[in-house]
Structures are given as structure tokens and as C-alpha cells.
Backbone bond lengths (Angstrom), bond angles and torsions (degrees), N, CA, C in turn:
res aa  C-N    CA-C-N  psi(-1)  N-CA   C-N-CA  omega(-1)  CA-C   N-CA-C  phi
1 X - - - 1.442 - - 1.532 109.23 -
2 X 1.337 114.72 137.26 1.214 118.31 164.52 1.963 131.87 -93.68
3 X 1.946 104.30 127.02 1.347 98.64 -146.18 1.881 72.37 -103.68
4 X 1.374 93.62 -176.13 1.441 139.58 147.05 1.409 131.25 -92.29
5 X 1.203 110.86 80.36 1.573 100.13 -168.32 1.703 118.79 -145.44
6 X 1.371 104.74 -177.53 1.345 93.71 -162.93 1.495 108.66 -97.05
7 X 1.623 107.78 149.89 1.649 93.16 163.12 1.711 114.56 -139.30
8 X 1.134 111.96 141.40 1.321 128.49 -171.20 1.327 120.79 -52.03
9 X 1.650 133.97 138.27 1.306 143.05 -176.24 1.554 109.92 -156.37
10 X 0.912 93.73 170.55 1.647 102.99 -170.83 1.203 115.51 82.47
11 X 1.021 111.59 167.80 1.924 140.69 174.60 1.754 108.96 -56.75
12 X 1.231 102.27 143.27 1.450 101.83 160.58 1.235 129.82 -44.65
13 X 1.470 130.08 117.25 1.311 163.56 130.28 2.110 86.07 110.09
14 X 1.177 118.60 31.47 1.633 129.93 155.99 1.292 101.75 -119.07
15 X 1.195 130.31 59.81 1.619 139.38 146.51 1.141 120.73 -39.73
16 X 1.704 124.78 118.49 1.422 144.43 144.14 0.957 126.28 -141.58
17 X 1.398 118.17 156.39 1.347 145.92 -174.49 1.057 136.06 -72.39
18 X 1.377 125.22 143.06 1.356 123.62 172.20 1.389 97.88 -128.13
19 X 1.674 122.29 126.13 1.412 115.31 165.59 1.207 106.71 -90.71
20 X 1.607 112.22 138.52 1.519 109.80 -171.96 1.435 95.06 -160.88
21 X 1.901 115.28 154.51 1.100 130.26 -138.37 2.129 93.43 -108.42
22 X 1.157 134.68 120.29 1.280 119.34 -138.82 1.832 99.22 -144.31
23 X 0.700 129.07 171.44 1.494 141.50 161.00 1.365 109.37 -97.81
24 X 1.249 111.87 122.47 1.879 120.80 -174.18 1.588 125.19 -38.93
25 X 1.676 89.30 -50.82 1.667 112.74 163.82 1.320 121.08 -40.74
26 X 1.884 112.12 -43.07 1.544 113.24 -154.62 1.743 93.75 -71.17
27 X 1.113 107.76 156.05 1.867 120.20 165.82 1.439 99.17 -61.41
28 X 1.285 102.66 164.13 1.397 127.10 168.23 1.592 123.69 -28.37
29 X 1.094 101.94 -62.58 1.747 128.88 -176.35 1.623 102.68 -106.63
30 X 1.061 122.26 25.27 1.512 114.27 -165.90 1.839 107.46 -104.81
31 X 1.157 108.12 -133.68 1.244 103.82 -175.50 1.478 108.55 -93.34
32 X 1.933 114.05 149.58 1.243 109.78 175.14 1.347 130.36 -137.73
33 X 0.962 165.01 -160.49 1.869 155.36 159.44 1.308 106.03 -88.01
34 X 1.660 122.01 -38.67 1.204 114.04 -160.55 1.391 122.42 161.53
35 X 1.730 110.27 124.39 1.349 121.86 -157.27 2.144 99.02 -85.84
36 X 1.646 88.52 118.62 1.615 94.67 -178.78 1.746 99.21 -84.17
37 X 1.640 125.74 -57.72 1.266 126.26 -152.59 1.463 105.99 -168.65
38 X 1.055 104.61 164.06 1.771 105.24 171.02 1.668 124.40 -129.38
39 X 1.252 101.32 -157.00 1.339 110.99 -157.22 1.158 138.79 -142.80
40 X 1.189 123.26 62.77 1.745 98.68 -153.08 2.284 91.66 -110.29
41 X 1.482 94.00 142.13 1.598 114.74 159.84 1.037 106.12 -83.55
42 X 1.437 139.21 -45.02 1.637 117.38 -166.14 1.124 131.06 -61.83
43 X 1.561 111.25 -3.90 1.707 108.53 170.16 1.307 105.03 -110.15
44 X 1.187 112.17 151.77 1.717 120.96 161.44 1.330 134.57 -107.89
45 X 1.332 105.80 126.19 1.455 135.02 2.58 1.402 106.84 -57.72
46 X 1.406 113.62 168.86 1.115 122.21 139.27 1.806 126.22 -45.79
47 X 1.729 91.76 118.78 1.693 109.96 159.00 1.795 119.50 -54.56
48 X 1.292 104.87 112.49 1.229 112.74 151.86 1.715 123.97 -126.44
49 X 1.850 106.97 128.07 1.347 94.93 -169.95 2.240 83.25 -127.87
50 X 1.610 105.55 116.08 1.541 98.12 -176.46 1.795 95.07 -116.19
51 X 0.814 107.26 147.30 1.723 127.75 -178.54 1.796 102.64 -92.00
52 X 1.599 101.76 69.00 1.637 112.23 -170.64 1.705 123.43 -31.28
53 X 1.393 99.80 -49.78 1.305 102.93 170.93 1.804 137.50 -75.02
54 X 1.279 98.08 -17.16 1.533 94.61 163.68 0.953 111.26 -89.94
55 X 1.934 137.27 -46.98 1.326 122.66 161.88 1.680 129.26 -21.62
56 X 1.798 84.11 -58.93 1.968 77.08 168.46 1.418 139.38 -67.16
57 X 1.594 102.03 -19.24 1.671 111.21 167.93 1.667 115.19 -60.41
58 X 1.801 94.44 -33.74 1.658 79.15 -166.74 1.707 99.85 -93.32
59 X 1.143 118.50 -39.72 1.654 94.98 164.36 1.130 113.22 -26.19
60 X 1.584 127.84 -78.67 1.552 126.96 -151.09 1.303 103.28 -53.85
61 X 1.512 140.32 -47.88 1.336 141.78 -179.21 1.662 108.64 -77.41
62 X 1.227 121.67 17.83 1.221 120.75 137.85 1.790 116.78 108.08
63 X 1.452 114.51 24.47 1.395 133.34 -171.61 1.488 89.41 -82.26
64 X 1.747 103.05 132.11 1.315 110.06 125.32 1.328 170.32 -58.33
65 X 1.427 143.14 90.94 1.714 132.87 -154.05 1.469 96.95 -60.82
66 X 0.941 118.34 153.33 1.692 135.62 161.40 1.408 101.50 -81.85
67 X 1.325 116.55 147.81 1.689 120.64 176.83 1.490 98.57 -44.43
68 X 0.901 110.54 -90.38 1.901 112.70 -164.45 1.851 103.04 -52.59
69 X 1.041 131.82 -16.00 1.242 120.21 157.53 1.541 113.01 -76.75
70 X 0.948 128.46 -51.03 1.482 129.65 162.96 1.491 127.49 -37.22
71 X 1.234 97.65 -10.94 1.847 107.66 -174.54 1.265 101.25 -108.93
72 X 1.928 119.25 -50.87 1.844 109.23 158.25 1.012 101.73 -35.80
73 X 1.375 133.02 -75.48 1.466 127.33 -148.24 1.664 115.30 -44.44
74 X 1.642 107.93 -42.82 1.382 115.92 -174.97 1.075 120.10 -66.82
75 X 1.679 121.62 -25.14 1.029 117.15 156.00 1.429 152.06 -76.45
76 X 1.124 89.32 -24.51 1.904 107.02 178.07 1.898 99.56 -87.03
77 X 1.354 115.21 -17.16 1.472 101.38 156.56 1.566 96.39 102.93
78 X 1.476 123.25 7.41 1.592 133.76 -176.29 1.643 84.04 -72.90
79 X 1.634 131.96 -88.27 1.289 117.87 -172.58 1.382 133.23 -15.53
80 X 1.323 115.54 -33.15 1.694 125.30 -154.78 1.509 89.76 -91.03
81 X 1.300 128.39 -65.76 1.410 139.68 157.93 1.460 116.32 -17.15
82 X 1.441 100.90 -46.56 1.737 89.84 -173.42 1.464 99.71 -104.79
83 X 1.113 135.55 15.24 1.667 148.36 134.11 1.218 87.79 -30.09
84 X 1.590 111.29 -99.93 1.189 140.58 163.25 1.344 124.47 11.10
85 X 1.444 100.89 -46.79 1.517 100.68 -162.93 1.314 120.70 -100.31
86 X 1.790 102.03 -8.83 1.546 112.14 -174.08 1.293 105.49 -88.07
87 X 1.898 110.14 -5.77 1.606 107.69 -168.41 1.213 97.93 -103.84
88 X 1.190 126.96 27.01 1.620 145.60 171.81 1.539 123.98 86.06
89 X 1.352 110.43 26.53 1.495 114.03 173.30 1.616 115.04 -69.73
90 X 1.414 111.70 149.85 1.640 95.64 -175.84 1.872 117.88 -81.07
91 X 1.175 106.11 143.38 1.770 87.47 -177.93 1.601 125.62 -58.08
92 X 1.623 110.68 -16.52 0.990 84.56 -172.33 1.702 116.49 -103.57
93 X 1.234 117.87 3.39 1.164 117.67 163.03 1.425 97.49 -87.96
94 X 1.172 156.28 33.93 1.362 148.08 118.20 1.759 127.90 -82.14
95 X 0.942 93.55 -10.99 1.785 130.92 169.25 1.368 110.25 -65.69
96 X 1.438 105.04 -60.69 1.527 125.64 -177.86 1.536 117.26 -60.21
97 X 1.413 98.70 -56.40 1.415 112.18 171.69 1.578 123.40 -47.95
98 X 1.071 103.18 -49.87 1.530 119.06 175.70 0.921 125.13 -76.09
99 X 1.788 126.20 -15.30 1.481 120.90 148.17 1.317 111.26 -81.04
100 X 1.760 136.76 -27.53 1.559 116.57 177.11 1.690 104.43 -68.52
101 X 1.272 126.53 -29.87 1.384 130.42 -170.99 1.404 97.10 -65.45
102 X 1.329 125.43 -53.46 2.032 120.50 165.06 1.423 106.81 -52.49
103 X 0.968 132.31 -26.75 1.975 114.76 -156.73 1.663 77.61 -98.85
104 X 1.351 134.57 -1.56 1.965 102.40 -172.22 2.144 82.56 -114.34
């Protein structure tokens, strides 16, 4: 199965993220298909930067979020969108939206 999940960067005990699109099997840091967005906790708030439209490609074709990817997602407002999109909204005016919602 293909997840959504996070993978680790940075320096010792300066932890960040890379959200990236992965095979369930692969390890943590191991091999992946493809870097959507990242993550970092050490600032406050927490940095989130997600690449809206491939996230939503790989949902629709059938990716899993990882718990703590599933909670970025809820926050930056990608979940609600792809609500949205299964009830027949077009992606790319959800695309649109989600870059004016980043530029304010």
C-alpha cells in the first residue's frame, strides 16, 4: 500500500520533515516515489509547506496519510479540499484556492 508519510532530516536533536509519498514496507528514511511537502516543529507555529495538488492526486489514486500526516493535512485544510473534491469539485479550482489561502 501506498502511505503518506513523514521522513526525517536534519541534524541531531534539530528534527524535520519531509512529507513524502512511500511504499508501507520501505523504512522510515528509506526509499520513496516522491517528496509532496514538509514539516518542521521547531518553529512556532509549526512550518507547514504541502504541494496541494499532488497530495490530492495521490489521495484520489488511493494513498494512505500516516496519523501525524493526517493531522498536517487537517490543518493546512488539504483534507477538507479533498472532501470537496470527491463530491465533484474540480481539482483545480481547489488548487487555486489553496495557493491564495498560502499567499494571505
Amino acid at each position: 500500500m501506498v502511505r503518506l508519510r513523514l521522513r526525517r532530516i536534519g541534524l541531531k536533536k534539530q528534527a524535520s520533515y519531509r512529507i513524502v509519498v512511500a511504499d508501507q514496507r520501505a523504512s522510515r528514511n528509506g526509499g520513496f516515489i516522491e517528496n509532496v511537502g514538509n514539516h518542521n516543529p521547531r518553529t512556532e507555529p509549526p512550518t507547514d509547506n504541502v504541494d496541494e495538488a499532488r497530495v490530492l492526486y495521490w489521495l484520489s489514486v488511493g494513498a494512505q496519510p500516516s496519523e501525524a500526516v493526517s493531522y498536517i493535512l487537517k490543518r493546512t485544510g488539504t483534507l477538507d479540499r479533498y472532501q470537496r473534491m470527491l463530491k465533484g469539485e474540480a481539482i483545480e479550482a481547489l488548487v487555486e484556492e489553496a495557493a491564495a489561502a498560502k499567499a494571505t
